[in-house]
C-alpha positions as CSV (number, residue, x, y, z in Angstrom):
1,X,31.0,0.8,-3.2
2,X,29.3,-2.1,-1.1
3,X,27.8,-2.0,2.2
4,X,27.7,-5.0,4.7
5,X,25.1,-4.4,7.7
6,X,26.6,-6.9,10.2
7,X,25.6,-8.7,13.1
8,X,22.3,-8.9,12.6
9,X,19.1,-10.9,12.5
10,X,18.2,-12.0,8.6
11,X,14.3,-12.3,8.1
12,X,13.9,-13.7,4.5
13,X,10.7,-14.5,3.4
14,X,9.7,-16.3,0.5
15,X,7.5,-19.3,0.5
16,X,8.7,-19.7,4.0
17,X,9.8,-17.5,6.5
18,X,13.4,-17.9,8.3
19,X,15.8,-15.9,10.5
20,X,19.6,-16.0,9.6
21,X,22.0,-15.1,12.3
22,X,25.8,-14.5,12.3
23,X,25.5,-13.7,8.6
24,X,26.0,-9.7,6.9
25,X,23.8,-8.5,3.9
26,X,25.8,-7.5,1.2
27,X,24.8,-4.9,-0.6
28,X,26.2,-3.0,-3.8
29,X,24.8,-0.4,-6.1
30,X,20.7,-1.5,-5.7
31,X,20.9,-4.8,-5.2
32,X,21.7,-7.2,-2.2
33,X,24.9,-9.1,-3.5
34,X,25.4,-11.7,-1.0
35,X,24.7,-12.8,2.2
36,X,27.9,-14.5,4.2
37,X,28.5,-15.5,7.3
38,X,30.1,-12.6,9.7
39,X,33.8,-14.3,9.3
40,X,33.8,-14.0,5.4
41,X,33.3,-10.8,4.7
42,X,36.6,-8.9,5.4
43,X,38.1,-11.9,3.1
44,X,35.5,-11.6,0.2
45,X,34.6,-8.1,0.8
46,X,37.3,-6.3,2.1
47,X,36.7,-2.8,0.6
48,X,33.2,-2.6,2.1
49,X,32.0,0.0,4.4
50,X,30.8,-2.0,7.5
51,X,27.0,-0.9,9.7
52,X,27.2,-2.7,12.9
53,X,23.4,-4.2,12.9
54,X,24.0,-6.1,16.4
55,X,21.1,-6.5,18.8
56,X,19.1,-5.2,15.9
57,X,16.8,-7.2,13.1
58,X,16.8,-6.2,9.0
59,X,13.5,-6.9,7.9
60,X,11.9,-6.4,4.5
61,X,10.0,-3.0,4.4
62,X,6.2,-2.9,3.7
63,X,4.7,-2.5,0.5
64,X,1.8,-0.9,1.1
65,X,-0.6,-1.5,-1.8
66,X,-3.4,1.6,-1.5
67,X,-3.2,4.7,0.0
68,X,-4.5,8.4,-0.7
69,X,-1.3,10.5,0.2
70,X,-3.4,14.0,0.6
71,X,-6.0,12.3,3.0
72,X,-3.3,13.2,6.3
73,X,-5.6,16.4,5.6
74,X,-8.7,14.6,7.3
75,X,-6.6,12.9,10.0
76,X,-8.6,13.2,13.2
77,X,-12.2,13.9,11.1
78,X,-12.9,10.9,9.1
79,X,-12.1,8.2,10.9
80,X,-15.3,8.9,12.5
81,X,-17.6,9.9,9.6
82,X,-18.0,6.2,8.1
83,X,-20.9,5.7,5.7
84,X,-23.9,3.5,6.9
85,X,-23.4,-0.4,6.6
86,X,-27.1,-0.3,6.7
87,X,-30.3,1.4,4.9
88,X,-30.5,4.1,4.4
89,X,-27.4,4.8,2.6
90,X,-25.4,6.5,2.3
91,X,-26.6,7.7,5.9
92,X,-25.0,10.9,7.5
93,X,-23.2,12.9,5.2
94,X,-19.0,13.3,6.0
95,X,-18.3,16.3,5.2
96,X,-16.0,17.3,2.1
97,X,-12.6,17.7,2.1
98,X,-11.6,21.3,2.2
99,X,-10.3,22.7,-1.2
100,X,-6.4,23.3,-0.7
101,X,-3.8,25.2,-3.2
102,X,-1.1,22.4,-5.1
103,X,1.5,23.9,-2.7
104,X,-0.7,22.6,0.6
105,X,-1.2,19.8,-1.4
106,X,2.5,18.6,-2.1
107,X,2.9,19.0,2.0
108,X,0.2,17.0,2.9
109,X,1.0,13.9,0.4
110,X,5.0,14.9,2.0
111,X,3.7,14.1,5.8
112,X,2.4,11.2,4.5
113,X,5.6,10.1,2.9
114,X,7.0,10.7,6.3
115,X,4.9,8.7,8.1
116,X,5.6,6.2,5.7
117,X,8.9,6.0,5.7
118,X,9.1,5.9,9.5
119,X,7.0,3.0,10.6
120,X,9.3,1.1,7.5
121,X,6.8,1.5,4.2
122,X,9.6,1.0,1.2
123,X,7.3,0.9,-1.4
124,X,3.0,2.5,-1.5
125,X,1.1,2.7,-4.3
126,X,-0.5,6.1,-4.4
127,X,-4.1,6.4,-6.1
128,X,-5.5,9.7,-7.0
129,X,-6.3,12.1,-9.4
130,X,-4.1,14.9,-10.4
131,X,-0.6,12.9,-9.3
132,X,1.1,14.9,-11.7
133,X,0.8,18.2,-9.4
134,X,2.8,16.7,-6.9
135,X,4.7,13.2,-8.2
136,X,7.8,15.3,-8.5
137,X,8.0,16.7,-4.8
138,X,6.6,12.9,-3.6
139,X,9.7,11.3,-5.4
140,X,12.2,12.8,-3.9
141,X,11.3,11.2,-0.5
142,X,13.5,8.3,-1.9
143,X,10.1,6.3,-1.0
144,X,9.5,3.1,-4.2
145,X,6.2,4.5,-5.8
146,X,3.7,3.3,-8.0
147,X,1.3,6.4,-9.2
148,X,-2.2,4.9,-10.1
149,X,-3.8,8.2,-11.8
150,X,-7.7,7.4,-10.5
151,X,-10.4,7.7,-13.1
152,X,-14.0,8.0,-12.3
153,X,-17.1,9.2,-15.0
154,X,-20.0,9.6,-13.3
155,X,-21.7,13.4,-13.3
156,X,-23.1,13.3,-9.7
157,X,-22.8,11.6,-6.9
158,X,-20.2,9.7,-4.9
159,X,-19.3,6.5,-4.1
160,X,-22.0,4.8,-2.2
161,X,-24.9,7.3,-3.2
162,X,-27.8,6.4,-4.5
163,X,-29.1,7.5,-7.9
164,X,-28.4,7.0,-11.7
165,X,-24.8,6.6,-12.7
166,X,-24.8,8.8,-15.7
167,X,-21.5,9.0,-17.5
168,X,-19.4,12.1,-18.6
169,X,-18.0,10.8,-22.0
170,X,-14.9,13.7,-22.4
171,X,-14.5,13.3,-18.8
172,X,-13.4,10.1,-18.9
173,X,-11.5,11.0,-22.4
174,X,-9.6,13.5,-20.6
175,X,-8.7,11.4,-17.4
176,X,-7.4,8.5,-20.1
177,X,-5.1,11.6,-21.2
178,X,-3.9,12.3,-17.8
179,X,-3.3,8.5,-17.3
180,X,-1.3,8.6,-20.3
181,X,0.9,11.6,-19.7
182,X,1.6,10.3,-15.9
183,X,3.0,6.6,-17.6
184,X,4.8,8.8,-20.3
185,X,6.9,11.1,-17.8
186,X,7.5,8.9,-14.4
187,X,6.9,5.4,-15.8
188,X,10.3,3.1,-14.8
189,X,11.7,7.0,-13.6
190,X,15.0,6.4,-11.8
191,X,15.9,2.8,-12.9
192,X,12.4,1.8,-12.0
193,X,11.7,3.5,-8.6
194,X,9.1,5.0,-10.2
195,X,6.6,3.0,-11.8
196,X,2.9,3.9,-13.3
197,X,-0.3,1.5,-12.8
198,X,-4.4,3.4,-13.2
199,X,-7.0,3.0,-11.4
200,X,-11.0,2.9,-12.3
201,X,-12.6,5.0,-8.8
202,X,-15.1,2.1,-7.9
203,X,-18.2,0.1,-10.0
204,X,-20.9,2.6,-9.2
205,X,-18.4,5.4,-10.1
206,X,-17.1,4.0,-13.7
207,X,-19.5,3.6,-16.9
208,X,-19.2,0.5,-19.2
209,X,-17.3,2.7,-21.0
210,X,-14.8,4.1,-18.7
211,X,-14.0,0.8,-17.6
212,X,-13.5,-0.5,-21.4
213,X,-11.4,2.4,-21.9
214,X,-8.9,2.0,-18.5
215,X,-8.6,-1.6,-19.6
216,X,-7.6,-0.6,-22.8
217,X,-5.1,1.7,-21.9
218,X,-4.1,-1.1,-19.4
219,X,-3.3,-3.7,-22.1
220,X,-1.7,-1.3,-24.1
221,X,0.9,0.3,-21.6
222,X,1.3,-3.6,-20.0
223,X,1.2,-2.1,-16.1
224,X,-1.2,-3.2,-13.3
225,X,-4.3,-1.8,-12.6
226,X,-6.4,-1.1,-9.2
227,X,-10.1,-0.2,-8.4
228,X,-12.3,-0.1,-5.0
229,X,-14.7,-3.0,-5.2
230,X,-17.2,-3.8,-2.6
231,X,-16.2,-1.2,-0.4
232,X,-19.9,0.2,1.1
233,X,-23.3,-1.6,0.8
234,X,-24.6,1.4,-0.5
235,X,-22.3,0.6,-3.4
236,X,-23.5,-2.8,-3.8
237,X,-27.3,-1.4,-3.8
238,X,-26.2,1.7,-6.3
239,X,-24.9,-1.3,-8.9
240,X,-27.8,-3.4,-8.0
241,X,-30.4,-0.4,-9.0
242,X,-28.6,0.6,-12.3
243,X,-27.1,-2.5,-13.6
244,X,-29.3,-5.4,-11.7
245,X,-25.7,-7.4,-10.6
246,X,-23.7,-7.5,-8.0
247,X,-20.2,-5.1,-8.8
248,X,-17.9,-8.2,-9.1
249,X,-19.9,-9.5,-11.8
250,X,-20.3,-6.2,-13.1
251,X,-16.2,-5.8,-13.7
252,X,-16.3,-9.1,-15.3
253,X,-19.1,-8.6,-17.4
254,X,-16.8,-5.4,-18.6
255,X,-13.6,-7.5,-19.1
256,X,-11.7,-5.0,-16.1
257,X,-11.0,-8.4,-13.7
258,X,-7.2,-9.8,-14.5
259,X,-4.7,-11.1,-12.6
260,X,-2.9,-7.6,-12.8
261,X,-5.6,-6.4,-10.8
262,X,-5.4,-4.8,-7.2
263,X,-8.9,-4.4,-5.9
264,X,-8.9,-2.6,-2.6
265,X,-11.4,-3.6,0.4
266,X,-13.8,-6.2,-0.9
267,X,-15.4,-5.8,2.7
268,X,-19.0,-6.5,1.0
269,X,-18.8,-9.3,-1.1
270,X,-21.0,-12.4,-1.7
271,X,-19.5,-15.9,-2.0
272,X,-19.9,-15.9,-6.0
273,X,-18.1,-12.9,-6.1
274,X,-15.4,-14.3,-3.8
275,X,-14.9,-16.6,-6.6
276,X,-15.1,-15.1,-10.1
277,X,-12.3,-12.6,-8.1
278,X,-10.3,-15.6,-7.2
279,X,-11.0,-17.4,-10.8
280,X,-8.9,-14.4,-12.2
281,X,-5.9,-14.3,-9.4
282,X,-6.2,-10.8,-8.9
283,X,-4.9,-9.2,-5.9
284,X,-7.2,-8.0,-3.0
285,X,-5.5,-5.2,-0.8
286,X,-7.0,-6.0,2.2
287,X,-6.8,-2.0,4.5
288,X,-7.3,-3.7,7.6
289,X,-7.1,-0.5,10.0
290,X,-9.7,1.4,7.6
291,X,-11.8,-1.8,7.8
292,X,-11.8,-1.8,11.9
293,X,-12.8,1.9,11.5
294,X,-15.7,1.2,9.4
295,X,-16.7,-1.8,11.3
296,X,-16.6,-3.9,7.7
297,X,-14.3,-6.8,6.9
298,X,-13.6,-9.0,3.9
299,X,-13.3,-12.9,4.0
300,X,-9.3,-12.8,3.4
301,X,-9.1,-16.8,4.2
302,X,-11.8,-17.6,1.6
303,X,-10.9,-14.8,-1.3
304,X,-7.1,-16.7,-0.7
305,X,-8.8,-19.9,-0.6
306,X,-10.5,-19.2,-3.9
307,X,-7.4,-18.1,-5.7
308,X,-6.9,-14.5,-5.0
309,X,-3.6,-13.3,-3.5
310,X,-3.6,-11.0,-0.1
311,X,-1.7,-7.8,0.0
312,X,-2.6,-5.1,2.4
313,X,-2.7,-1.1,2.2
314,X,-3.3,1.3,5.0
315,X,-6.0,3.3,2.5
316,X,-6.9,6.9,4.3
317,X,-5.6,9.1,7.2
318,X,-2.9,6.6,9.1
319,X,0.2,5.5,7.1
320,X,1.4,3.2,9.7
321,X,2.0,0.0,8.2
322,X,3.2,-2.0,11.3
323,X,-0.8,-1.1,12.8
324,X,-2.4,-2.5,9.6
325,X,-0.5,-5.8,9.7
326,X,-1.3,-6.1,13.0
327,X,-4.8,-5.3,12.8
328,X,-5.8,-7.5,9.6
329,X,-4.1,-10.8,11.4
330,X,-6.5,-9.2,14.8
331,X,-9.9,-8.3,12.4
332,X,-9.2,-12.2,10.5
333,X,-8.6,-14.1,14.1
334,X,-12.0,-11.7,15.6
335,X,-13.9,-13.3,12.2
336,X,-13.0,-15.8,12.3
337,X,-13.0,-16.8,16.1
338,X,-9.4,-18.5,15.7
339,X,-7.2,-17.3,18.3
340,X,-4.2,-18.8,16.3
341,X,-4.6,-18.1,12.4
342,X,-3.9,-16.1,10.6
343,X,-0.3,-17.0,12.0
344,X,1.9,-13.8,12.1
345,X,4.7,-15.4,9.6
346,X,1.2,-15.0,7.2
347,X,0.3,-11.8,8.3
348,X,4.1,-10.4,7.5
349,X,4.0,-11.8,4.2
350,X,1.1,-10.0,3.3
351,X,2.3,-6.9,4.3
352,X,5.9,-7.3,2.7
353,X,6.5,-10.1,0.1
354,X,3.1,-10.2,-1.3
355,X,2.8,-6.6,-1.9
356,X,5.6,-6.2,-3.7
357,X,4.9,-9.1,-6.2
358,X,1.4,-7.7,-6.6
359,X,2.7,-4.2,-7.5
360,X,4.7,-6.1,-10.8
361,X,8.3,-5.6,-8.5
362,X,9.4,-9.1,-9.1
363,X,13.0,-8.7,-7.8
364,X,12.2,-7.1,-4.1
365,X,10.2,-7.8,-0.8
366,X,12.1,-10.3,0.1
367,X,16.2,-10.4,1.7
368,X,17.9,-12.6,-0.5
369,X,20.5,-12.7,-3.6
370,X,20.0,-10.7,-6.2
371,X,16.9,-8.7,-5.0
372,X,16.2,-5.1,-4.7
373,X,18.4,-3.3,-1.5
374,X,14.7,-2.4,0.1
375,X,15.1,-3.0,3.7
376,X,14.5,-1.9,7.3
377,X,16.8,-1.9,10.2
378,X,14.9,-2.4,13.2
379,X,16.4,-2.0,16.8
380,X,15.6,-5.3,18.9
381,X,16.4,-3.8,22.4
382,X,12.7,-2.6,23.4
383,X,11.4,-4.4,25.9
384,X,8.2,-5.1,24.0
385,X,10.1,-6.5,21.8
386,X,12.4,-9.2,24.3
387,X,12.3,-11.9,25.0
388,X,13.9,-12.5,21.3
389,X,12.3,-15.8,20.8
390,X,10.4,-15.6,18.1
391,X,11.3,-12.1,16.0
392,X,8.3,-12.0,13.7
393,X,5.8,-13.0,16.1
394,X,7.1,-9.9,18.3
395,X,7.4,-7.5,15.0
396,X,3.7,-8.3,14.3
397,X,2.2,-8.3,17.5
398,X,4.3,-5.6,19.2
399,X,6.2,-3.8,16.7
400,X,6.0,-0.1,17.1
401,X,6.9,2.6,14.6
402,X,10.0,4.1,16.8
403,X,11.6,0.9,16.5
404,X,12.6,1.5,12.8
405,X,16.2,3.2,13.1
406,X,17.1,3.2,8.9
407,X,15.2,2.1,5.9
408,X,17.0,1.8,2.7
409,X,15.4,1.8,-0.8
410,X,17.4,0.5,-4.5
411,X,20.8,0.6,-1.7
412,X,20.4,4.1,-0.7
413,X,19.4,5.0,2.9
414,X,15.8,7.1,3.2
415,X,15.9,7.6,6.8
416,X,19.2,6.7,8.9
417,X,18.7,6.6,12.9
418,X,15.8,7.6,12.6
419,X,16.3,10.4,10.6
420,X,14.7,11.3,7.7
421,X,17.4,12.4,4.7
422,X,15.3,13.5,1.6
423,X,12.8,15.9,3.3
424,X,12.9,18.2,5.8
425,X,10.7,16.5,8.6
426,X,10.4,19.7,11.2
427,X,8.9,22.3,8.4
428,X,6.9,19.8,6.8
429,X,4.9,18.7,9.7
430,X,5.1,22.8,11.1
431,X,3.4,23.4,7.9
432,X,0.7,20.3,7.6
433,X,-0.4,22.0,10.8
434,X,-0.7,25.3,9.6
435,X,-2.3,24.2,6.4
436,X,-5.2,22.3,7.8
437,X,-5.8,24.3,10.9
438,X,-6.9,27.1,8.5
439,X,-8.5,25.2,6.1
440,X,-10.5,23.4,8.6
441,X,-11.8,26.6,10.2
């Protein structure tokens, strides 16, 4: 069976960015067939069912590059618990997350999906530990999903704290085997929906050795790898006190830096380790609306300038896509005091085309011929949104999560005028509420 969504507004973005009108997407099975101007298709594609796009726009969706599902949990507390930026660190204590059961669990990382899927996320990559508790309930949201099983070593302490980093050698041993029996059950799960990358915690929360062994496991299973790097000063002290280097330098010198590397933040970062990063073309995930909370932001026009490529994730709390876009072009233009770049045909690419190449999808994030059906529908008529004169200026400066009526992943829709299919949107956020007003208590 195909689909054509007619009538409306094309954004394809490659190396450029351009808007096709009078032309229907074509779409069979997974993949986008064709694209052919409006009078064609009943000739070439007469047995296709027909979705009348007009006044609206079909974007690619967002790939959002880091995110911690479960963290909806701390929605409303954390974003105002930030560590220091200054000494002492790691300052005031946030408080812990409350312990939850795996069923609260699989709701919380479910509202999340939502959330997702609604402001027009197609594909995240998910980082934590213990994924295999709730990858099958996750999955079915029809969401694209990389699951980056997160390894960390150290005996005591957290990210950012002071103090020695001792290593746990059979925790680490036992995290590898977790790694390994995630990639053996969901890796390329569902023609390739479902894909499997790991992920070392942070520098001052990885040994030498853990970071040997992740890399190991890395080359062996051939997927992509993430870390956070330079994400507090207290982190950069931590690796200053135990290892005398900065935590760049401290990845390379332990052979983890590649160019299948997302490294998530890089908010605290000195100009040499702006370019040993770029030297190896990994990927920074630049979690613009997590920066703004923490009042921290990386260099994004000199990491790209020294040869790393710029995805963005939407990291803790808020899976709201359309705000990060906007608010890493915002947090660059503030740094930068450039009231016209980043441009917002850069900032879209980040969030869409980029992110999918850095998550190893080759074949999607972008509407053309013979890539991957993962698309949004988004309704034009808002008056934010008019006048129409330039459609990706207005999707990244005023875009607005009820503007995304469908969103299709591999062909089939996730959420169809603005409802979600796969998951039952009422009871999960009934019971999110439920869950963390008790917990929270």
């Amino acid at each position: 069976m195909k689909t054509a969504i007619r009538n409306g507004k094309i954004i394809t973005c490659t190396d450029t960015i351009s808007v096709q009108e009078n032309h229907s997407l074509i779409i069979e099975k997974d993949i986008i067939l064709d694209i052919v101007p409006n009078s064609e298709v009943k000739r070439k594609y007469p047995d296709a069912t027909t979705i009348d796009a007009t006044n609206k726009a079909i974007f690619s969706g967002f790939a959002n590059c880091h995110t911690h599902f479960r963290l909806t949990l701390a929605r409303g507390i954390f974003e105002n618990e930030s560590p220091s930026n200054t000494p002492p660190f790691p300052g005031l204590p946030r408080r812990p997350l409350p312990e939850i059961s795996k069923e609260e669990h699989q709701i919380m990382v479910l509202l999340g999906a939502i959330e997702s899927i609604k402001s027009g996320t197609t594909v995240a990559m998910e980082v934590a530990e213990g994924i295999m508790d709730y990858a099958d309930e996750l999955q079915k949201s029809g969401l694209r999903l990389v699951l980056a099983e997160q390894n960390s070593d150290r005996i005591t302490g957290s990210y950012g704290e002071p103090g020695e980093i001792k290593p746990a050698p059979q925790k680490n041993e036992n995290r590898i085997v977790q790694m390994s029996n995630l990639y053996s059950k969901w890796h390329d799960y569902d023609h390739s929906r479902i894909t499997v990358g790991i992920a070392a915690w942070s520098p001052d929360m990885n040994s030498p050795n853990s970071l040997h062994r992740i890399r190991s496991l890395q080359d062996k299973l051939s997927v992509i790898s993430t870390i956070h790097l330079n994400q507090l000063w207290g982190e950069v002290q931590n690796i200053e006190d135990n290892y005398g280097t900065t935590p760049t330098k401290y990845l390379e010198e332990n052979n983890f830096l590649s160019d299948k590397l997302i490294a998530a933040h890089c908010r605290c970062m000195t100009t040499e380790e702006e370019k040993i990063l770029g030297k190896y073309k990994s990927t920074v995930s630049f979690n613009a609306a997590i920066a703004a909370r923490r009042g921290l932001s990386p260099n994004i026009k000199d990491l790209e300038e020294f040869g790393c490529k710029i995805a963005m994730g939407s990291d803790n709390m808020d899976e709201n896509m359309i705000v990060v876009m906007r608010t890493g072009m915002f947090m660059e233009r503030v740094r930068m005091t450039d009231g016209r770049n980043p441009t917002p045909n850069e900032a879209y690419k980040r969030a869409t085309y980029n992110g999918y190449k850095s998550l190893g999808i080759s074949n999607a994030g972008t509407l053309t011929k013979g890539s991957k059906a993962d698309l949004i529908i988004v309704n034009l008529m808002q008056p934010h949104l008019t006048p129409q004169t330039d459609i990706v200026s207005n999707w990244v400066h005023m875009g607005q999560n009820h503007d995304v009526e469908s969103v299709m992943v591999d062909g089939k829709w996730i959420m169809k005028e603005h409802k979600i299919l796969n998951i039952d949107e009422e009871y999960i956020i009934t019971k999110a509420n439920e869950i963390a007003t008790k917990v929270w208590q």
